[in-house]
N, CA, C and O atoms as a printed pandas DataFrame, in Angstrom:
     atom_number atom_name residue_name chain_id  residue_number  x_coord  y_coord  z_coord
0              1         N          UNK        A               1  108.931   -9.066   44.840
1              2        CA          UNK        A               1  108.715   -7.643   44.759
2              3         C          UNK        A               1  108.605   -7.114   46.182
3              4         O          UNK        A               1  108.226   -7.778   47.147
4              5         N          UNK        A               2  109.098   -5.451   46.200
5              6        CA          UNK        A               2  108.977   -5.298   47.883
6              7         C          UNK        A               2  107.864   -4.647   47.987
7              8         O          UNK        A               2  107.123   -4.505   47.013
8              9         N          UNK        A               3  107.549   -4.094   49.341
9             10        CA          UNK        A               3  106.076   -3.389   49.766
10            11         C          UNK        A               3  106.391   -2.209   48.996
11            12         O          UNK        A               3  105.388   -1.860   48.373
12            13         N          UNK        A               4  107.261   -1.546   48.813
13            14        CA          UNK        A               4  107.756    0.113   48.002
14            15         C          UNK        A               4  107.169   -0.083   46.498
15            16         O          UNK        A               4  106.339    0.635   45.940
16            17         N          UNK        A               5  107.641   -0.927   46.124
17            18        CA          UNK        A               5  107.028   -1.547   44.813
18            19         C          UNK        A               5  105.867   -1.562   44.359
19            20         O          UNK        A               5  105.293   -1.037   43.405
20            21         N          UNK        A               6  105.513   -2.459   45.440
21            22        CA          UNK        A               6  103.475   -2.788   45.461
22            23         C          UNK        A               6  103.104   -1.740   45.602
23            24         O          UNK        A               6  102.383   -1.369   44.675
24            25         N          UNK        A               7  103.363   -0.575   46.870
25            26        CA          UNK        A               7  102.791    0.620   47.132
26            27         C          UNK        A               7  102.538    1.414   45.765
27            28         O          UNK        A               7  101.409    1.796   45.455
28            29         N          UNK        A               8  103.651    1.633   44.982
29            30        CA          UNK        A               8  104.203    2.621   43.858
30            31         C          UNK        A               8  103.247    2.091   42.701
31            32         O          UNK        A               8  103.012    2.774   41.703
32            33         N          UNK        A               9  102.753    0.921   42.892
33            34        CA          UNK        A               9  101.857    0.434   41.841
34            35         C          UNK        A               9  100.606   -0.111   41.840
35            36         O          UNK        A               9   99.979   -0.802   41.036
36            37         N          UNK        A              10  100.190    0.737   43.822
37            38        CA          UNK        A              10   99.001    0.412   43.970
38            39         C          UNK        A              10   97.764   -0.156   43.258
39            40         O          UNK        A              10   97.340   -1.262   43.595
40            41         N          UNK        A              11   97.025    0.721   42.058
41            42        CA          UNK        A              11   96.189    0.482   41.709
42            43         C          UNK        A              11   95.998   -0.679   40.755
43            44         O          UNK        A              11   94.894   -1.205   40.612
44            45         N          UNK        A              12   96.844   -0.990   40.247
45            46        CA          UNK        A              12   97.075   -2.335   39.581
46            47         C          UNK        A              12   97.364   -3.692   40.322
47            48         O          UNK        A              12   97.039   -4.819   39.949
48            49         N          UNK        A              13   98.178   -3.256   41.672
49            50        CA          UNK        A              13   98.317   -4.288   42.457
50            51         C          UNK        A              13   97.262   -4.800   43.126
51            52         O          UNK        A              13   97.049   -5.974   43.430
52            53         N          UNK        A              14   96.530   -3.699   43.362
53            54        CA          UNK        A              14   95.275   -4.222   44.519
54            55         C          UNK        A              14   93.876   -4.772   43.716
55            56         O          UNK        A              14   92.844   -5.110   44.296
56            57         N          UNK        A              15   94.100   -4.781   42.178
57            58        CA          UNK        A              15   93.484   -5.476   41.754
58            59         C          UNK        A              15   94.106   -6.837   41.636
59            60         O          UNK        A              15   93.263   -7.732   41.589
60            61         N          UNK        A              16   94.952   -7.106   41.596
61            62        CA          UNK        A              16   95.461   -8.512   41.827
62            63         C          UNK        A              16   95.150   -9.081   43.149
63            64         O          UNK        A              16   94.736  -10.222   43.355
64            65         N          UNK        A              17   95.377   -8.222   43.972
65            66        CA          UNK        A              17   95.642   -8.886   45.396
66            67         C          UNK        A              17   94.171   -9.465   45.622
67            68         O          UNK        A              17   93.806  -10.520   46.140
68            69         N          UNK        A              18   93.167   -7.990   44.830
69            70        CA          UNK        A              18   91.679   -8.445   45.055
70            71         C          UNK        A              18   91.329   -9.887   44.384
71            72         O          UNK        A              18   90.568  -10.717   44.883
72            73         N          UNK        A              19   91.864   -9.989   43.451
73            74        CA          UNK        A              19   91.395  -11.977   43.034
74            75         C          UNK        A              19   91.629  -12.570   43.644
75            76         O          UNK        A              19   90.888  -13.551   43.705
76            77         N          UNK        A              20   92.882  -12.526   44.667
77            78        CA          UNK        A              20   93.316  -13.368   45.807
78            79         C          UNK        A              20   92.255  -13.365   46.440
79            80         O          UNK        A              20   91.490  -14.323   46.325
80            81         N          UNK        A              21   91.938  -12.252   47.291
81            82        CA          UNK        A              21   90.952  -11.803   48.672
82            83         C          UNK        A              21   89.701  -11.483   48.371
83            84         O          UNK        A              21   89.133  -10.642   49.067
84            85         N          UNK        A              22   88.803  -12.297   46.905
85            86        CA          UNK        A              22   87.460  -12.065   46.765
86            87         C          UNK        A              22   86.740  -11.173   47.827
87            88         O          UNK        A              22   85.904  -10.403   47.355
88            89         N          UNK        A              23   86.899  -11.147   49.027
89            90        CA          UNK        A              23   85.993  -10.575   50.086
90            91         C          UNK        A              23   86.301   -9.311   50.398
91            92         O          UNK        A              23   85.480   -8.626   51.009
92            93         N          UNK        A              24   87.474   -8.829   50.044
93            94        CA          UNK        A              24   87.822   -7.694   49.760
94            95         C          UNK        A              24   87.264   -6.723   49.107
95            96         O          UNK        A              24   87.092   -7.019   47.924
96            97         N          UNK        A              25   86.850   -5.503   49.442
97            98        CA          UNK        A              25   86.049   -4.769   48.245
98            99         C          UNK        A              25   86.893   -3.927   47.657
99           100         O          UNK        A              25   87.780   -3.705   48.481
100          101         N          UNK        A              26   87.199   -3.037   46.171
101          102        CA          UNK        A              26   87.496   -1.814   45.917
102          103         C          UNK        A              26   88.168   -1.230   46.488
103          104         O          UNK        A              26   89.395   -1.167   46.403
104          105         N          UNK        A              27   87.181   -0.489   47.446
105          106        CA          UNK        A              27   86.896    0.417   47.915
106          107         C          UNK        A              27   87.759    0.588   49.351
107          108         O          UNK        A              27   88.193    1.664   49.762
108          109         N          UNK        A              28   87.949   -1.028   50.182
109          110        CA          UNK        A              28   88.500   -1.190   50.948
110          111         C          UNK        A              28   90.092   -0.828   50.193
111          112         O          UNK        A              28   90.670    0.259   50.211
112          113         N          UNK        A              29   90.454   -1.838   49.687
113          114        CA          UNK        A              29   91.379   -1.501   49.243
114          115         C          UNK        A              29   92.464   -0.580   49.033
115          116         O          UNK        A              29   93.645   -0.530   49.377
116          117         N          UNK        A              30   91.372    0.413   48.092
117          118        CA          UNK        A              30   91.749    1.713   48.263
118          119         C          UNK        A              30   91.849    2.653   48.984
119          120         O          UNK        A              30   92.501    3.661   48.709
120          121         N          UNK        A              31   91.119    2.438   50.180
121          122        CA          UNK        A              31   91.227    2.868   51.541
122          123         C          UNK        A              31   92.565    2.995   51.897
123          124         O          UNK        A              31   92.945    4.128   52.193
124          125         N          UNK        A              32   93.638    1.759   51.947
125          126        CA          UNK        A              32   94.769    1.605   52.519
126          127         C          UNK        A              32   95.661    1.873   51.726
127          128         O          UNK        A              32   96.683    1.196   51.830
128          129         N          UNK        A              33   95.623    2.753   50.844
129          130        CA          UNK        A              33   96.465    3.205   49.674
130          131         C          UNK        A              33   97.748    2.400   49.952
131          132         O          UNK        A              33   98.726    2.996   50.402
132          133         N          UNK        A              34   97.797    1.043   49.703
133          134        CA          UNK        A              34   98.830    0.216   49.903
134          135         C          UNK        A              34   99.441    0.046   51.048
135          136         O          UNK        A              34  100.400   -0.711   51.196
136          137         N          UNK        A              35   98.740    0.996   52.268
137          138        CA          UNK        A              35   99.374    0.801   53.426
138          139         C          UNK        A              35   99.915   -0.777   54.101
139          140         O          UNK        A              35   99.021   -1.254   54.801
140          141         N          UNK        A              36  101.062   -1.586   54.041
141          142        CA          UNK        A              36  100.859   -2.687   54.376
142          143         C          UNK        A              36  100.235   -3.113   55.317
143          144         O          UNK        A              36   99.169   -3.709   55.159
144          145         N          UNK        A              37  100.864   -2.855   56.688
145          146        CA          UNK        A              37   99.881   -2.759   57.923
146          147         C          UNK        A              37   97.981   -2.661   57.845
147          148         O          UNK        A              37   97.209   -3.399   58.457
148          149         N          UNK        A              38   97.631   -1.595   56.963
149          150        CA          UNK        A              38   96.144   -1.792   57.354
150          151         C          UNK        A              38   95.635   -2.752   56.249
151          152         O          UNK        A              38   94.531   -3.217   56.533
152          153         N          UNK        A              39   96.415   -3.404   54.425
153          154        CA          UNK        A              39   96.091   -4.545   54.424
154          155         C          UNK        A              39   96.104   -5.662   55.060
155          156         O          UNK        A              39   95.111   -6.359   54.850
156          157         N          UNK        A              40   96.837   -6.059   55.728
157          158        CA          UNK        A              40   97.396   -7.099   57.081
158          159         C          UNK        A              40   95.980   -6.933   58.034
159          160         O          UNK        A              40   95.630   -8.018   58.498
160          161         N          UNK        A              41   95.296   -6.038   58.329
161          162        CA          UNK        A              41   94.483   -5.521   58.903
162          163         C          UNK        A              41   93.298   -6.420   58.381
163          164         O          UNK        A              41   92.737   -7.340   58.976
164          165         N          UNK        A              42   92.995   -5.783   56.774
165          166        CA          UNK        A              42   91.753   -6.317   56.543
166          167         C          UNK        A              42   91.235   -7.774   56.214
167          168         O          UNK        A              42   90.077   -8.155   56.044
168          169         N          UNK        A              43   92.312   -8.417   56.178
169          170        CA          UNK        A              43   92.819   -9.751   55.882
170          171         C          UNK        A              43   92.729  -10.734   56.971
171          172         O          UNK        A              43   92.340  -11.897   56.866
172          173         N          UNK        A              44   93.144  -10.118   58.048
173          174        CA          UNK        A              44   92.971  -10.482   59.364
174          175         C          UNK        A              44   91.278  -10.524   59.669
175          176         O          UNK        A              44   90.723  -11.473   60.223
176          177         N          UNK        A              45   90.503   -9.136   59.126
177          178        CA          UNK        A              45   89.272   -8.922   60.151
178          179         C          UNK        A              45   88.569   -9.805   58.695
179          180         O          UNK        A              45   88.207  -10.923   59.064
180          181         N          UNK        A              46   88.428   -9.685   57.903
181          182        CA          UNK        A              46   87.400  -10.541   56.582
182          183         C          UNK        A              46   87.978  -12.189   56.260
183          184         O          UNK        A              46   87.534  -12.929   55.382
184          185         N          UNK        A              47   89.094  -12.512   57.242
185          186        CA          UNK        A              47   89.425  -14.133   56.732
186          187         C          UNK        A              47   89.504  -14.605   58.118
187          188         O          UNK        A              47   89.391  -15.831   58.104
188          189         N          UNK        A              48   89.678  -14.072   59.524
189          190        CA          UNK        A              48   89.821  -14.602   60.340
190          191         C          UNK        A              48   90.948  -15.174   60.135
191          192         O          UNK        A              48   90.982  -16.395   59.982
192          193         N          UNK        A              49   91.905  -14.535   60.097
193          194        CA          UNK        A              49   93.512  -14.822   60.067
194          195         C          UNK        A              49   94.596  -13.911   61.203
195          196         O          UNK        A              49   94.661  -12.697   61.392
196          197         N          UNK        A              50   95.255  -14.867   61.738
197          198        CA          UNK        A              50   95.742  -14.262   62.738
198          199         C          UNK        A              50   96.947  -13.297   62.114
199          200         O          UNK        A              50   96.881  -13.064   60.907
200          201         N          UNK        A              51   98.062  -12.715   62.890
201          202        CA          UNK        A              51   98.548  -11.374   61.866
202          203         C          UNK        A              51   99.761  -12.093   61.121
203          204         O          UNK        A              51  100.121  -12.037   59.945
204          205         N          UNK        A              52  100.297  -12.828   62.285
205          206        CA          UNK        A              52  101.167  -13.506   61.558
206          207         C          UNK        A              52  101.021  -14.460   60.573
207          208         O          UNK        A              52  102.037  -14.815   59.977
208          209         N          UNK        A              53   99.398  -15.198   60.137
209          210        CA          UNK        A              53   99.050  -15.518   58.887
210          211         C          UNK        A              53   99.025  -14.718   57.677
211          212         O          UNK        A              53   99.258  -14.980   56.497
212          213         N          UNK        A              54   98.557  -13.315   58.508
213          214        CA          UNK        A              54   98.121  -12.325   57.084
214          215         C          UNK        A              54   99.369  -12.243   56.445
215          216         O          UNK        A              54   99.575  -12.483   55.255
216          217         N          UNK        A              55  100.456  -11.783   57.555
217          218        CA          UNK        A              55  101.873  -11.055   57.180
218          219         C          UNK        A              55  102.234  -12.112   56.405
219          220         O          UNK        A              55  102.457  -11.667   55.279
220          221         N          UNK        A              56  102.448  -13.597   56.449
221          222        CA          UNK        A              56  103.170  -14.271   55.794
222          223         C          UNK        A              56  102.165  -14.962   54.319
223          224         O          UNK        A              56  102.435  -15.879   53.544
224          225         N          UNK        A              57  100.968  -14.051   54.406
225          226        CA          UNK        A              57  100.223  -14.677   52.676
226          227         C          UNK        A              57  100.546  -13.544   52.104
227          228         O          UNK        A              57  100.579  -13.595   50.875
228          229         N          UNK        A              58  100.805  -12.498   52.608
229          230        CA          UNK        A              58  101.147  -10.967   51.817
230          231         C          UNK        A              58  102.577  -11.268   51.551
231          232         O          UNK        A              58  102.809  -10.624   50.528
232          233         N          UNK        A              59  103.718  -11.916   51.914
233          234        CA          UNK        A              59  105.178  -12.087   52.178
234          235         C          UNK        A              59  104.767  -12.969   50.592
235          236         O          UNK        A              59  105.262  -12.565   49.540
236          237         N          UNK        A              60  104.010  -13.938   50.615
237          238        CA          UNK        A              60  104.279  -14.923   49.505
238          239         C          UNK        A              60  103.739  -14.430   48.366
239          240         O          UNK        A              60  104.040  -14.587   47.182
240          241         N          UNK        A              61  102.823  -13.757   48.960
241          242        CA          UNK        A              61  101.888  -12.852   47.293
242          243         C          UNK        A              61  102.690  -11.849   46.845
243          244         O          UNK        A              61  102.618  -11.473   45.675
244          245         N          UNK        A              62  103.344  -11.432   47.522
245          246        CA          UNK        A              62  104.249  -10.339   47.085
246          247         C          UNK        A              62  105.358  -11.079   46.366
247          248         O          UNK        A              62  105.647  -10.550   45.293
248          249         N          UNK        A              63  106.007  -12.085   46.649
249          250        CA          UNK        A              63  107.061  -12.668   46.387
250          251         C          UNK        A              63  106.463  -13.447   44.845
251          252         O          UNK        A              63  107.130  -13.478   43.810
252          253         N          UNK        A              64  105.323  -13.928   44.976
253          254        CA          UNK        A              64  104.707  -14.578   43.624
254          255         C          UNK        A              64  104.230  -12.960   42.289
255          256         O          UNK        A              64  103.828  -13.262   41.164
256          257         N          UNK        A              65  104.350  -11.669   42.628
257          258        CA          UNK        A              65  103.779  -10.708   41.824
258          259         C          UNK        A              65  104.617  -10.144   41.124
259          260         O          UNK        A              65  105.630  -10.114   41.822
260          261         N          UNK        A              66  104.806   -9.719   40.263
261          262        CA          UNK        A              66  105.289   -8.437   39.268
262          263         C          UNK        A              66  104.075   -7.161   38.607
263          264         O          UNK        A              66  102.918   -7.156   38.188
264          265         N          UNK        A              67  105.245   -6.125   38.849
265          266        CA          UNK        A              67  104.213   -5.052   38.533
266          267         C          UNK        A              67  104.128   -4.602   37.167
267          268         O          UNK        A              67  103.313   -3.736   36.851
């Protein structure tokens, strides 16, 4: 699935993504109204993941999702 996709189906997606990213809140979430970049962001600052880790677990989670 692409980021246009995920975006378009935010609120359902970011509850998925949230089972992935337990540490993730809501609220954060919804903050980044699917913005990819500032998920990449929070992923980075709550897992201690460098960007090019974040970018490529979002590349595979995206690739493992349907909306």
């Amino acid at each position: 699935m692409n980021w246009d996709q995920i975006q378009g189906n935010w609120k359902e997606m970011s509850g998925q993504l949230r089972e992935k990213y337990g540490e993730l809140t809501d609220n954060e979430l919804q903050e980044t109204r699917g913005e990819r970049e500032q998920v990449e962001g929070l992923i980075q600052q709550k897992y201690g993941k460098s960007k090019e880790e974040a970018r490529a677990e979002l590349d595979h989670w995206a690739a493992d999702n349907r909306a």
